[in-house]
mmCIF file as gemmi writes it, N, C-alpha and C atoms, coordinates in Angstrom:
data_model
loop_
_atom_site.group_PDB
_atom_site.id
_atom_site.type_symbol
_atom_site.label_atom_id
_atom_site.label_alt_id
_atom_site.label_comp_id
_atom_site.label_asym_id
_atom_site.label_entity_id
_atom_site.label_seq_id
_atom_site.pdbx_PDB_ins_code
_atom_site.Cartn_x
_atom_site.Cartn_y
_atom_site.Cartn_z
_atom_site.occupancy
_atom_site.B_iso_or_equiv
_atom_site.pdbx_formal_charge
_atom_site.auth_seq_id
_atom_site.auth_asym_id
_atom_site.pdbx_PDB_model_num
ATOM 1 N N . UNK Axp A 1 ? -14.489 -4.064 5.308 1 0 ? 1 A 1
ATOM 2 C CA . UNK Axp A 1 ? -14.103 -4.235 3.907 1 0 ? 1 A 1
ATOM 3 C C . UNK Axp A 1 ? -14.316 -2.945 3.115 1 0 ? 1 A 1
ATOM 4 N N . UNK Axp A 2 ? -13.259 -2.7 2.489 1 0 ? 2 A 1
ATOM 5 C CA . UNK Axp A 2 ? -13.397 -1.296 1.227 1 0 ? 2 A 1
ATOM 6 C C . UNK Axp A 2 ? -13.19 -1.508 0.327 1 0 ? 2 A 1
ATOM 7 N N . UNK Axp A 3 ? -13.503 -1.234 -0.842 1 0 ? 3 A 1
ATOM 8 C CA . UNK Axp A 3 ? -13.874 -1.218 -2.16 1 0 ? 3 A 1
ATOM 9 C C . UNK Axp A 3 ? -12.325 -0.868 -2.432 1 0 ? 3 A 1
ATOM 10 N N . UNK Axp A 4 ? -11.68 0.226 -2.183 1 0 ? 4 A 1
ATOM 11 C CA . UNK Axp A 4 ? -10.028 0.525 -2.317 1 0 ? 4 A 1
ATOM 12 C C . UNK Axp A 4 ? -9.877 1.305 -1.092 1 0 ? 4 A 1
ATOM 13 N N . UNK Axp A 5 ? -8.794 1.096 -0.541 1 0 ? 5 A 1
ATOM 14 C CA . UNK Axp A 5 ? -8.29 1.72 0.644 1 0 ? 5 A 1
ATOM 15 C C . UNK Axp A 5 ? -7.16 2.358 0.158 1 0 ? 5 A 1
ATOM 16 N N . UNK Axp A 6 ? -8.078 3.961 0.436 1 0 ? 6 A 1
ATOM 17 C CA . UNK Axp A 6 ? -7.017 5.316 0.209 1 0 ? 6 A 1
ATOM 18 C C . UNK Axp A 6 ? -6.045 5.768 1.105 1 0 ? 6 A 1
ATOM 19 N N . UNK Axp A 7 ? -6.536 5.429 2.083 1 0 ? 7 A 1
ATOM 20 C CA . UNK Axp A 7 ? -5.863 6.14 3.471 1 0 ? 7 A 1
ATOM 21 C C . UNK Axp A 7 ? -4.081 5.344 3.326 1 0 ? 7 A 1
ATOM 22 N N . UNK Axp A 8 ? -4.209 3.756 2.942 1 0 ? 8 A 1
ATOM 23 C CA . UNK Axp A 8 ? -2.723 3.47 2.969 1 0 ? 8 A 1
ATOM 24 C C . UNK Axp A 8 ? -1.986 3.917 1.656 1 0 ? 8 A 1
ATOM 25 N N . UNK Axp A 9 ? -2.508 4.258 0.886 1 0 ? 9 A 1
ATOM 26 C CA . UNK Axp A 9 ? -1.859 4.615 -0.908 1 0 ? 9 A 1
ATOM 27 C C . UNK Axp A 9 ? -1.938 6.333 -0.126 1 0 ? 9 A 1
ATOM 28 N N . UNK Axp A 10 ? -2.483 7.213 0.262 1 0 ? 10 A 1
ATOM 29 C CA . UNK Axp A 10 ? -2.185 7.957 0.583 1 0 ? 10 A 1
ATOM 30 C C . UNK Axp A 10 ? -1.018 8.289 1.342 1 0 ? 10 A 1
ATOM 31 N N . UNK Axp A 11 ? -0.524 7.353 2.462 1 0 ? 11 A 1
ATOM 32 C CA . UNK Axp A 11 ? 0.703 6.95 3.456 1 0 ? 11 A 1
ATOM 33 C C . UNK Axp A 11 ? 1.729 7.229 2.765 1 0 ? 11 A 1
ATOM 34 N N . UNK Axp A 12 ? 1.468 5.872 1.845 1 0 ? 12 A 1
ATOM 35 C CA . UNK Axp A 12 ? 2.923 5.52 0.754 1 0 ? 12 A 1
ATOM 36 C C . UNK Axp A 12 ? 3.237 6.529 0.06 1 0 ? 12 A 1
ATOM 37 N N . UNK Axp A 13 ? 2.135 7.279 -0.612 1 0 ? 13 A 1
ATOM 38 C CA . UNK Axp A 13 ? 2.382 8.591 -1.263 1 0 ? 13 A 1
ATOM 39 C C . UNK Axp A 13 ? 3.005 9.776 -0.271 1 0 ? 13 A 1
ATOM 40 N N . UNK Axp A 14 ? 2.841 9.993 0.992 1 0 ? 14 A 1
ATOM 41 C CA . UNK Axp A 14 ? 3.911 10.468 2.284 1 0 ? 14 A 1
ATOM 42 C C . UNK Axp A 14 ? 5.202 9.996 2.354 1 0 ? 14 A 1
ATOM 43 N N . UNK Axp A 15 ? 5.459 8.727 1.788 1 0 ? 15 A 1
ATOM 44 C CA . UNK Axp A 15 ? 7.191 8.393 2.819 1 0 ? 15 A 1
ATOM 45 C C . UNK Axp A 15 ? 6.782 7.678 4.091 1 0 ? 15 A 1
ATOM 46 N N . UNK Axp A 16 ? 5.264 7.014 3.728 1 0 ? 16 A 1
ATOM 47 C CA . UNK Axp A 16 ? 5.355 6.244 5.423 1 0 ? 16 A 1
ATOM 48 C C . UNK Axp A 16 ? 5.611 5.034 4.685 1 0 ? 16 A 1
ATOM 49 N N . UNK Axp A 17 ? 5.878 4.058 5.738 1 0 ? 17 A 1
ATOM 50 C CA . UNK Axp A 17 ? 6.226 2.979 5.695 1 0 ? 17 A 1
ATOM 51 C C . UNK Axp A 17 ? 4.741 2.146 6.127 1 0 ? 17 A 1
ATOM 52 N N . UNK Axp A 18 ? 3.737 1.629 5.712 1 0 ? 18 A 1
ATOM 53 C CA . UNK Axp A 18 ? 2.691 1.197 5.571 1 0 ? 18 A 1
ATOM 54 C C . UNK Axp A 18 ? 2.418 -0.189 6.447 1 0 ? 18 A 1
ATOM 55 N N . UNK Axp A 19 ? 1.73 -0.612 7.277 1 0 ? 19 A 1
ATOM 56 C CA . UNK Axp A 19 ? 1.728 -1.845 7.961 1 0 ? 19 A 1
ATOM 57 C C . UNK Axp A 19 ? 0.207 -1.919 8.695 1 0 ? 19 A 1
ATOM 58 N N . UNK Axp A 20 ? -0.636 -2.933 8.316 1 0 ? 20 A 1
ATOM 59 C CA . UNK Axp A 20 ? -1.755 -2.604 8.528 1 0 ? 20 A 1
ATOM 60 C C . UNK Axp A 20 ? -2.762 -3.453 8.005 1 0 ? 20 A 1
ATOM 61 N N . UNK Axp A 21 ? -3.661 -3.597 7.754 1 0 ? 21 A 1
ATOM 62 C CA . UNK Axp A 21 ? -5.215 -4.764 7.194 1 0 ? 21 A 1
ATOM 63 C C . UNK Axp A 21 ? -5.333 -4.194 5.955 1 0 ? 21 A 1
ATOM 64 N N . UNK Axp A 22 ? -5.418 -5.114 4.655 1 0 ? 22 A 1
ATOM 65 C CA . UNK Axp A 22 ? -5.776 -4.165 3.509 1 0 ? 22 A 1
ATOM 66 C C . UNK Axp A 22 ? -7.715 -4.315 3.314 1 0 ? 22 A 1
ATOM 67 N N . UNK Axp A 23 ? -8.689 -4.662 4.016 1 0 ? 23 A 1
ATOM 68 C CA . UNK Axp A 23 ? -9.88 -4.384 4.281 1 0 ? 23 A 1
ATOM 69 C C . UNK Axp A 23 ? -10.275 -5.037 2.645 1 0 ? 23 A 1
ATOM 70 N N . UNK Axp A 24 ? -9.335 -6.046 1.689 1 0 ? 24 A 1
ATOM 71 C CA . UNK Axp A 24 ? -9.729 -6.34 0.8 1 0 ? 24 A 1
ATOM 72 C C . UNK Axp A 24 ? -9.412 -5.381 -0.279 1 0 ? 24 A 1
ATOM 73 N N . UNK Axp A 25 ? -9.491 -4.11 -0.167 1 0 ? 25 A 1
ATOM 74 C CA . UNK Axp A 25 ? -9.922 -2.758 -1.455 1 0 ? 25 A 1
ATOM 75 C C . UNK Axp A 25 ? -8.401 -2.337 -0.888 1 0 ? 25 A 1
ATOM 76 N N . UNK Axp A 26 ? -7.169 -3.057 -0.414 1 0 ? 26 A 1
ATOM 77 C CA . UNK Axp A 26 ? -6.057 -2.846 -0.711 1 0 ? 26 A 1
ATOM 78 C C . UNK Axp A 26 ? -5.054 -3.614 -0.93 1 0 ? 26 A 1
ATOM 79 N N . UNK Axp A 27 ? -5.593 -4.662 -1.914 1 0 ? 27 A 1
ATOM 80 C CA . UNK Axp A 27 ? -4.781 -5.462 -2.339 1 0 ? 27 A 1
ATOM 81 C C . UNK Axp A 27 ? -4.266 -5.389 -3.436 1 0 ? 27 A 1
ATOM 82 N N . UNK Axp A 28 ? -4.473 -4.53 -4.231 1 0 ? 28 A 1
ATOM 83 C CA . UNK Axp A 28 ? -3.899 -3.99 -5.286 1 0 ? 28 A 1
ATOM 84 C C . UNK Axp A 28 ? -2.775 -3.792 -5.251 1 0 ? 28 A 1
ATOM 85 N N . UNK Axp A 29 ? -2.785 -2.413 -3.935 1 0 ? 29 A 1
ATOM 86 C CA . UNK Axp A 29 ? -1.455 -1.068 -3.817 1 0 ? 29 A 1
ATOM 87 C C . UNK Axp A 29 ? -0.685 -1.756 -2.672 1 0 ? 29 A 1
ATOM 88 N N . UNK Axp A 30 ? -1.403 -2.682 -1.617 1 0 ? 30 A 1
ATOM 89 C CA . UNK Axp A 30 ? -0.811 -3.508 -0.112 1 0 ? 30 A 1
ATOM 90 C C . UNK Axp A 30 ? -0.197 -4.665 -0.676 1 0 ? 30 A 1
ATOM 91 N N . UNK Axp A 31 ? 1.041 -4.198 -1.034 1 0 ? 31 A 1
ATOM 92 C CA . UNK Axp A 31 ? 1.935 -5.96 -1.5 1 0 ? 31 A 1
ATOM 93 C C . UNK Axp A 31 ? 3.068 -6.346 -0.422 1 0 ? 31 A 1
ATOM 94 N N . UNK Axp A 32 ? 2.756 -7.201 0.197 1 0 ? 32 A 1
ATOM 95 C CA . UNK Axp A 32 ? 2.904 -7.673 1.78 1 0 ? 32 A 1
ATOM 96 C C . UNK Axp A 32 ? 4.881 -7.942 1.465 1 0 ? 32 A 1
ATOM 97 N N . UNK Axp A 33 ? 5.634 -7.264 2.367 1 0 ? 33 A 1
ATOM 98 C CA . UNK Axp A 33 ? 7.195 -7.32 2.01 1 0 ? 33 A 1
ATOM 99 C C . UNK Axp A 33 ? 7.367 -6.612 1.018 1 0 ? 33 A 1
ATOM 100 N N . UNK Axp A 34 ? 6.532 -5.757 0.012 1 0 ? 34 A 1
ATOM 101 C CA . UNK Axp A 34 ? 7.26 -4.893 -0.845 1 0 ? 34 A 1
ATOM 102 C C . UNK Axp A 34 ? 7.276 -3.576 -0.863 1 0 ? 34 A 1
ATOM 103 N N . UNK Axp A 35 ? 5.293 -3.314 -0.51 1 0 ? 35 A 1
ATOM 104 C CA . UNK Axp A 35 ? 4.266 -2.152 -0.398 1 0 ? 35 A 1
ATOM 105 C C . UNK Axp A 35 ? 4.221 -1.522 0.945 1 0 ? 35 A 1
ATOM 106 N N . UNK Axp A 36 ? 3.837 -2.923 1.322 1 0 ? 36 A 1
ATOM 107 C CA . UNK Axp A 36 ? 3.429 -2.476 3.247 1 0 ? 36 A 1
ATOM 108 C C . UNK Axp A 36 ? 3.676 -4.236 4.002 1 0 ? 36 A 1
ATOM 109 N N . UNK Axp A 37 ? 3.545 -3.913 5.243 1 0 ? 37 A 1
ATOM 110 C CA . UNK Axp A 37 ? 3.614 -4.982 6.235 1 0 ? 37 A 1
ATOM 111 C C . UNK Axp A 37 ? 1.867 -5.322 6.411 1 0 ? 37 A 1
ATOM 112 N N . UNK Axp A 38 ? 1.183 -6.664 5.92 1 0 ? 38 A 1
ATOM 113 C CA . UNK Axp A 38 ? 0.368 -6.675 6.222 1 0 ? 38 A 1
ATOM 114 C C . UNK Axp A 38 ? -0.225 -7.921 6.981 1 0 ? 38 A 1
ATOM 115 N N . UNK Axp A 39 ? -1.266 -7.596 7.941 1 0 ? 39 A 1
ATOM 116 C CA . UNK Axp A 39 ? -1.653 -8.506 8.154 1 0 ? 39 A 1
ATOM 117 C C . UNK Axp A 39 ? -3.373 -9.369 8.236 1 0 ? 39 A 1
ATOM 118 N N . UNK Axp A 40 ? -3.661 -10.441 8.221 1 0 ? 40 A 1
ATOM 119 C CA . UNK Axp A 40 ? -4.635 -10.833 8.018 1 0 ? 40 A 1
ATOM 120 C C . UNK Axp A 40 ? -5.846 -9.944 8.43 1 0 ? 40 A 1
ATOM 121 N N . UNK Axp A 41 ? -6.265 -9.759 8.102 1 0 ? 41 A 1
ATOM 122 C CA . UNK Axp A 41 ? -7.468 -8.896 8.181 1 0 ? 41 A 1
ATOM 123 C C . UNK Axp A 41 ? -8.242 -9.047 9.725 1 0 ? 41 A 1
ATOM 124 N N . UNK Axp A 42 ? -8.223 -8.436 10.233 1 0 ? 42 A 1
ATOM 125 C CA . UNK Axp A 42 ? -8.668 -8.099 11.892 1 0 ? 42 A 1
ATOM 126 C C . UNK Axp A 42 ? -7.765 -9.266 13.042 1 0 ? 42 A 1
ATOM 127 N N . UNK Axp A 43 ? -6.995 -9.858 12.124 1 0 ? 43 A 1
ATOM 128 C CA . UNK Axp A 43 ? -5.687 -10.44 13.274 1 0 ? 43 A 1
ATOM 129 C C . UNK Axp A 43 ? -4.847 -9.374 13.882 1 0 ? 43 A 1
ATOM 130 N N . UNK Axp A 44 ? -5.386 -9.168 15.045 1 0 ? 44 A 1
ATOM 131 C CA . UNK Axp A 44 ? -4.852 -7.949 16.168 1 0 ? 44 A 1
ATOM 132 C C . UNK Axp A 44 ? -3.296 -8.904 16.414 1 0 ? 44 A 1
ATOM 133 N N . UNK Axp A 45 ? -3.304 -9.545 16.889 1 0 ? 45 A 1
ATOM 134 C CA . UNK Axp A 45 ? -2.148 -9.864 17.401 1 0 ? 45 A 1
ATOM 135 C C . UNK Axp A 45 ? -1.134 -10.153 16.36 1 0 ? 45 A 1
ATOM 136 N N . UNK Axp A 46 ? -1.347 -10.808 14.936 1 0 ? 46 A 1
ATOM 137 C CA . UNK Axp A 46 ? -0.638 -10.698 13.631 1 0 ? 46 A 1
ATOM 138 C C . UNK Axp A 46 ? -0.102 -9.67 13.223 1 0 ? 46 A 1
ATOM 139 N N . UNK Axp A 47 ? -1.186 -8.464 13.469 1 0 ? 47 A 1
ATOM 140 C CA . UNK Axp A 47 ? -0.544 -6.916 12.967 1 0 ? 47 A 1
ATOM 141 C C . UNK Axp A 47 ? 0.154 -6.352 14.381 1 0 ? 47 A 1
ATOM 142 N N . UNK Axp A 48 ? 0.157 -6.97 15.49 1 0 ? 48 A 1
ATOM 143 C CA . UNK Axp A 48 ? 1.126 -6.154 16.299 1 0 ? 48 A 1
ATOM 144 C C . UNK Axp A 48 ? 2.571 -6.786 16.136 1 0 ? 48 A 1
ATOM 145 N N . UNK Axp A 49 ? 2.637 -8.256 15.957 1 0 ? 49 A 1
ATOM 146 C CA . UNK Axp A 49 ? 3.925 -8.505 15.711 1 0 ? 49 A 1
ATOM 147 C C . UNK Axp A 49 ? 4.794 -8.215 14.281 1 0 ? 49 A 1
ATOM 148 N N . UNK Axp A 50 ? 3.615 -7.694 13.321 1 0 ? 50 A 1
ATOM 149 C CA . UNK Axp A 50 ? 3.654 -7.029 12.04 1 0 ? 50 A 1
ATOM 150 C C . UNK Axp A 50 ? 5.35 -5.878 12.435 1 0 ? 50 A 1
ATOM 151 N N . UNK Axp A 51 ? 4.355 -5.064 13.409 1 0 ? 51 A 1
ATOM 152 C CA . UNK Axp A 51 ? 4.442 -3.883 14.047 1 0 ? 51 A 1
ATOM 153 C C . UNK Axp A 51 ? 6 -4.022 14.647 1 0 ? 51 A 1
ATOM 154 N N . UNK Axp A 52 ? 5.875 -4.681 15.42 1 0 ? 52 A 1
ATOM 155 C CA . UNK Axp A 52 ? 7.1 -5.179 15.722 1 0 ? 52 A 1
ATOM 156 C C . UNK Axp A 52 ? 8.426 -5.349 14.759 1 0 ? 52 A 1
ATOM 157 N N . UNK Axp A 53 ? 8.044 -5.918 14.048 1 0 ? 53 A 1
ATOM 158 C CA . UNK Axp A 53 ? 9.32 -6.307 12.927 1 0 ? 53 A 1
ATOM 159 C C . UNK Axp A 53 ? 9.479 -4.657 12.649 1 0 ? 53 A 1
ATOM 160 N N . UNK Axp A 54 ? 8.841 -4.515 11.776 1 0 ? 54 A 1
ATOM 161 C CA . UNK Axp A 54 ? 8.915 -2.841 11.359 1 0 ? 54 A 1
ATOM 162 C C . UNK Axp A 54 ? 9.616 -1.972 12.315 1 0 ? 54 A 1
ATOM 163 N N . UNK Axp A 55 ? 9.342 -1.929 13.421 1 0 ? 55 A 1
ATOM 164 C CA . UNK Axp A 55 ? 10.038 -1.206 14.157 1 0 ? 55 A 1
ATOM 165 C C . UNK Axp A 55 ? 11.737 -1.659 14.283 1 0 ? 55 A 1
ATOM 166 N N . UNK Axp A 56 ? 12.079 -2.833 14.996 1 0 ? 56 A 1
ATOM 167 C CA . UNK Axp A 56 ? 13.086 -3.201 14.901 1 0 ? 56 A 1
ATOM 168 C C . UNK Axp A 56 ? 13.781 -3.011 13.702 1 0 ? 56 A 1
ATOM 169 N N . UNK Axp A 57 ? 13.278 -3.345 12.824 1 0 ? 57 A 1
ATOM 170 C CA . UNK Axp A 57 ? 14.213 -3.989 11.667 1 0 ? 57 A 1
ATOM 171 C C . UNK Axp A 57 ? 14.394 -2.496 10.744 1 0 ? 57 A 1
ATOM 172 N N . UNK Axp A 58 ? 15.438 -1.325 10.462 1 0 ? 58 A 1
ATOM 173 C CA . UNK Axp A 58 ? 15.331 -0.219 10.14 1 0 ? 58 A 1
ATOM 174 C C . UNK Axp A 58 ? 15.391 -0.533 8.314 1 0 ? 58 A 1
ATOM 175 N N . UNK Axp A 59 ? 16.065 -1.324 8.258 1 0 ? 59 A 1
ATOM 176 C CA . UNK Axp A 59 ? 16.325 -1.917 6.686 1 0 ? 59 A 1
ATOM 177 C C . UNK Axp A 59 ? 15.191 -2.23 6.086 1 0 ? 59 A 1
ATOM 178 N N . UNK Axp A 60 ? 13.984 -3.084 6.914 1 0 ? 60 A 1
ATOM 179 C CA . UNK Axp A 60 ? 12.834 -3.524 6.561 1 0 ? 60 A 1
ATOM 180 C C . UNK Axp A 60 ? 12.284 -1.972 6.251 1 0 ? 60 A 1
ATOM 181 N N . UNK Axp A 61 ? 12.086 -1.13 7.347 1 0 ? 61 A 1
ATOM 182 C CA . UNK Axp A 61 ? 11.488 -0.147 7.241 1 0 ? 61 A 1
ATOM 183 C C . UNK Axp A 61 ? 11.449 0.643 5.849 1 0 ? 61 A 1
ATOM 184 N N . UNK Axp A 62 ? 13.028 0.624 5.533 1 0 ? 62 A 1
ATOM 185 C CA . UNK Axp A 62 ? 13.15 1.695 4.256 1 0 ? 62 A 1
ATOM 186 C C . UNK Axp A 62 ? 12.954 0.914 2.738 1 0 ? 62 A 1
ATOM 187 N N . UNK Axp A 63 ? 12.883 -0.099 3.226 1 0 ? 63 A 1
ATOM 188 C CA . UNK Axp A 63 ? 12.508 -1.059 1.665 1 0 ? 63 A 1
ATOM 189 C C . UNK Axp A 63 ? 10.892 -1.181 1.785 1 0 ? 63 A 1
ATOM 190 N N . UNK Axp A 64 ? 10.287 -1.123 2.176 1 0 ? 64 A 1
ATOM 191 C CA . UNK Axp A 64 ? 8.753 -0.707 2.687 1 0 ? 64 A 1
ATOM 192 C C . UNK Axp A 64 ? 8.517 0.307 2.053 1 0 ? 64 A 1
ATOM 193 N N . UNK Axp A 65 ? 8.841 1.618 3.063 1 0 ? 65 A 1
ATOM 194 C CA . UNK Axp A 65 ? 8.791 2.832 2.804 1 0 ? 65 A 1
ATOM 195 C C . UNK Axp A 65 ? 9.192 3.154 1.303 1 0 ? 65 A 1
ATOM 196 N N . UNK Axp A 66 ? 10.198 2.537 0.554 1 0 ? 66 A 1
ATOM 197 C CA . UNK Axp A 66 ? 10.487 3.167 -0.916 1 0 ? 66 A 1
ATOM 198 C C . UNK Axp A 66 ? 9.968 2.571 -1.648 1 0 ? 66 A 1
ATOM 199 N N . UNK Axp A 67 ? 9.446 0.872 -1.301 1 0 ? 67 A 1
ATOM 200 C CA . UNK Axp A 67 ? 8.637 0.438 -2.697 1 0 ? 67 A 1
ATOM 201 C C . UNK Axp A 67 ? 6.863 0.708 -2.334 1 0 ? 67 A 1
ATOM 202 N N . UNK Axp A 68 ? 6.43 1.458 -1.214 1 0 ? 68 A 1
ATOM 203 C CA . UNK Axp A 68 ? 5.352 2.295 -1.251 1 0 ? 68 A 1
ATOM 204 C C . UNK Axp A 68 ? 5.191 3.46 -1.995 1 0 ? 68 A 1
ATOM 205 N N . UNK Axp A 69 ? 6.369 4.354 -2.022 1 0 ? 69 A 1
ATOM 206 C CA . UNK Axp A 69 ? 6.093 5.439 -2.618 1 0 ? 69 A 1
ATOM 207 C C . UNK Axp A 69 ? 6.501 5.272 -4.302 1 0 ? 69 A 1
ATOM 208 N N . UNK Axp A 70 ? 7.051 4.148 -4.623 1 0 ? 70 A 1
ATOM 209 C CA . UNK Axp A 70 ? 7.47 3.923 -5.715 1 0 ? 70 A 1
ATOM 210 C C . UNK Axp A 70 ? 5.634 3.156 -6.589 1 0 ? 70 A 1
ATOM 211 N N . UNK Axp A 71 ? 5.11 2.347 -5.753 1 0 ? 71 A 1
ATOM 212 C CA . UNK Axp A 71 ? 3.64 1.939 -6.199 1 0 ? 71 A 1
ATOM 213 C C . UNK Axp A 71 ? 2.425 3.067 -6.028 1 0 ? 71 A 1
ATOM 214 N N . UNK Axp A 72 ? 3.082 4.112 -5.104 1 0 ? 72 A 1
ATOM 215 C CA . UNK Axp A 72 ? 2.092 5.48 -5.266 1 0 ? 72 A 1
ATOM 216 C C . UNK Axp A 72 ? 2.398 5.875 -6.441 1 0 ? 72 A 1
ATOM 217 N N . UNK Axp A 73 ? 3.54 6.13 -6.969 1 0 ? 73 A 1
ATOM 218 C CA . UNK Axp A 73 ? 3.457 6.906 -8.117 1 0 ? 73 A 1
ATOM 219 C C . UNK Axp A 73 ? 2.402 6.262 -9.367 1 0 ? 73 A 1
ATOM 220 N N . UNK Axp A 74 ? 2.541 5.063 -9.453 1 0 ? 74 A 1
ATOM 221 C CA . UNK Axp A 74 ? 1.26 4.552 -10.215 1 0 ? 74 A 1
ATOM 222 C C . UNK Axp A 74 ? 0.124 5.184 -10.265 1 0 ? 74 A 1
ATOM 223 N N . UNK Axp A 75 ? -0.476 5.744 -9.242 1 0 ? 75 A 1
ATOM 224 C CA . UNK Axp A 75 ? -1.568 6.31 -8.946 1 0 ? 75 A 1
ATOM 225 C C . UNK Axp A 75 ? -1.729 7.591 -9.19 1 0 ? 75 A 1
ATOM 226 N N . UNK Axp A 76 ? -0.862 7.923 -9.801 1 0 ? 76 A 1
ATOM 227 C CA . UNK Axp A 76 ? -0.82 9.72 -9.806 1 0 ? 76 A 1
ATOM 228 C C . UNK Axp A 76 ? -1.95 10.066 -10.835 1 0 ? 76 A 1
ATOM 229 N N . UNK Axp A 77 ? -2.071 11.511 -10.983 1 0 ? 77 A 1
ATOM 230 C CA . UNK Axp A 77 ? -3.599 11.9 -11.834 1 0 ? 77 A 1
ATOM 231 C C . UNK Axp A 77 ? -3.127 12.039 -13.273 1 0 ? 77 A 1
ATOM 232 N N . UNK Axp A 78 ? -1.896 12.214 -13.465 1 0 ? 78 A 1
ATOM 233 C CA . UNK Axp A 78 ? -1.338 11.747 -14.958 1 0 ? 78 A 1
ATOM 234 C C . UNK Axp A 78 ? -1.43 10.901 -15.464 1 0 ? 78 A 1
ATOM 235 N N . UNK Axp A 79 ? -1.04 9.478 -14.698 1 0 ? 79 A 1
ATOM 236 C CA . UNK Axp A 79 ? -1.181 8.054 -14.77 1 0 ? 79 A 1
ATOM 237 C C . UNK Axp A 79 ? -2.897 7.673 -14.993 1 0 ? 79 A 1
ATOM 238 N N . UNK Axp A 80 ? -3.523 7.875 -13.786 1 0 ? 80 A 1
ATOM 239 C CA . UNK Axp A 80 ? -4.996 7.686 -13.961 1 0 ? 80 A 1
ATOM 240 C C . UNK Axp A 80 ? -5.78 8.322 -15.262 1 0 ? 80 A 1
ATOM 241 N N . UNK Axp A 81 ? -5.684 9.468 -15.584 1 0 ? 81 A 1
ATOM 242 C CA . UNK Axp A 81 ? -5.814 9.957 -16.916 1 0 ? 81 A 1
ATOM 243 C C . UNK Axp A 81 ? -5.816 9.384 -17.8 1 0 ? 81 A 1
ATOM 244 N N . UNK Axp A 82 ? -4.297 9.204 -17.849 1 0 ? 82 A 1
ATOM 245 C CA . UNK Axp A 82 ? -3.958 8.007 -19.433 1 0 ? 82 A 1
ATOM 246 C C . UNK Axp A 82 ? -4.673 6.816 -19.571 1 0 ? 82 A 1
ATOM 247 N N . UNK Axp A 83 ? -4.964 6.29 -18.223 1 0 ? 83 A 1
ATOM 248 C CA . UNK Axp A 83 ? -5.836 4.774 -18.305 1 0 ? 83 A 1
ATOM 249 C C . UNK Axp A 83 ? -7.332 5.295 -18.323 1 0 ? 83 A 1
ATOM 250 N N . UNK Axp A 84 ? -7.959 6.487 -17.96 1 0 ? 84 A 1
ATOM 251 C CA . UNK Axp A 84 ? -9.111 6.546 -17.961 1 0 ? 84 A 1
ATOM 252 C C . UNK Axp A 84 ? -9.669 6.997 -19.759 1 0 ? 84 A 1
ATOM 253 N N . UNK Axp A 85 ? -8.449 8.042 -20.515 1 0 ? 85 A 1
ATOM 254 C CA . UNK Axp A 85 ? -8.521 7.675 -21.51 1 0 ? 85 A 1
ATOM 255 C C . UNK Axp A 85 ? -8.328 6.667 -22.933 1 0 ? 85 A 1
ATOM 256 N N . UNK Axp A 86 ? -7.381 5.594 -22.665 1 0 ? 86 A 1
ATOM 257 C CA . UNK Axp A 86 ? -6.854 4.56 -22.958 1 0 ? 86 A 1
ATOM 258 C C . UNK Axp A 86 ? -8.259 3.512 -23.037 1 0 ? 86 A 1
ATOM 259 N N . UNK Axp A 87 ? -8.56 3.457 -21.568 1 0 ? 87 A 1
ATOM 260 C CA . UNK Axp A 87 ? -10.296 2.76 -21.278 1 0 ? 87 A 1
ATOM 261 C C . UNK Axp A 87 ? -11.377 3.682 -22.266 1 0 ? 87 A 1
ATOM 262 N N . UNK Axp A 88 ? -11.169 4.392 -22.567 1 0 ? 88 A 1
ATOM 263 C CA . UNK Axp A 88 ? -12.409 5.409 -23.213 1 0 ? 88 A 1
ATOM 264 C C . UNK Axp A 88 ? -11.915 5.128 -25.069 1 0 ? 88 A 1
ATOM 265 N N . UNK Axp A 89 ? -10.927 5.06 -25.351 1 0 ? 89 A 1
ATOM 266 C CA . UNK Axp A 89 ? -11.024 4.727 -26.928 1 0 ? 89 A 1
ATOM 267 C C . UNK Axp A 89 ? -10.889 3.336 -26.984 1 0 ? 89 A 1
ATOM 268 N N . UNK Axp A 90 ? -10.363 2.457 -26.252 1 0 ? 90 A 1
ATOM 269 C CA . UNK Axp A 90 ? -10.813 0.901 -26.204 1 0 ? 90 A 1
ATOM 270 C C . UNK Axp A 90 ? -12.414 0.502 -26.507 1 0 ? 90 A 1
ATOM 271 N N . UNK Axp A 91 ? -12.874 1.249 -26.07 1 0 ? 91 A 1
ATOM 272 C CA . UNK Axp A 91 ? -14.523 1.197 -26.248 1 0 ? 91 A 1
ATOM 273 C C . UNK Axp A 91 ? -14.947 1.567 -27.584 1 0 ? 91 A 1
């Protein structure tokens, strides 16, 4: 379990196509059919047939792949900024 899982928001921010356990701390940025392919959390055999689809299916792949990098951009240090100051005069 992670608090936020960087390593897949990092992916999406690449152009990968994301498929994988969100360890909890990626359920935010891991939106299962939009973000990434996910599967139940340490279901090995769930995330290989995950795996599977993804591969086959090239259409799946690129609608993955673009609404990942489209939910990375959320995350950018411009974006985070504005909410970290936004959070700071709310107070």
């Amino acid at each position: 379990p992670e608090g936020f899982a960087l390593p897949p928001l990092e992916a999406m921010a690449c152009g990968c196509a994301v498929v994988g356990f969100t360890g909890r701390g990626g359920l935010e940025h891991m939106i299962h059919g939009e973000t990434a392919l996910v599967a139940a959390d340490g279901n090995v055999q769930e995330l290989a047939g995950t795996l599977e689809k993804i591969i086959s299916n090239s259409s799946l792949k690129e609608r993955i792949r673009a609404g990942g990098m489209k939910k990375a951009k959320e995350f950018s240090l411009e974006n985070m900024e504005k909410q970290l100051l936004n959070f700071a005069r709310s107070l």
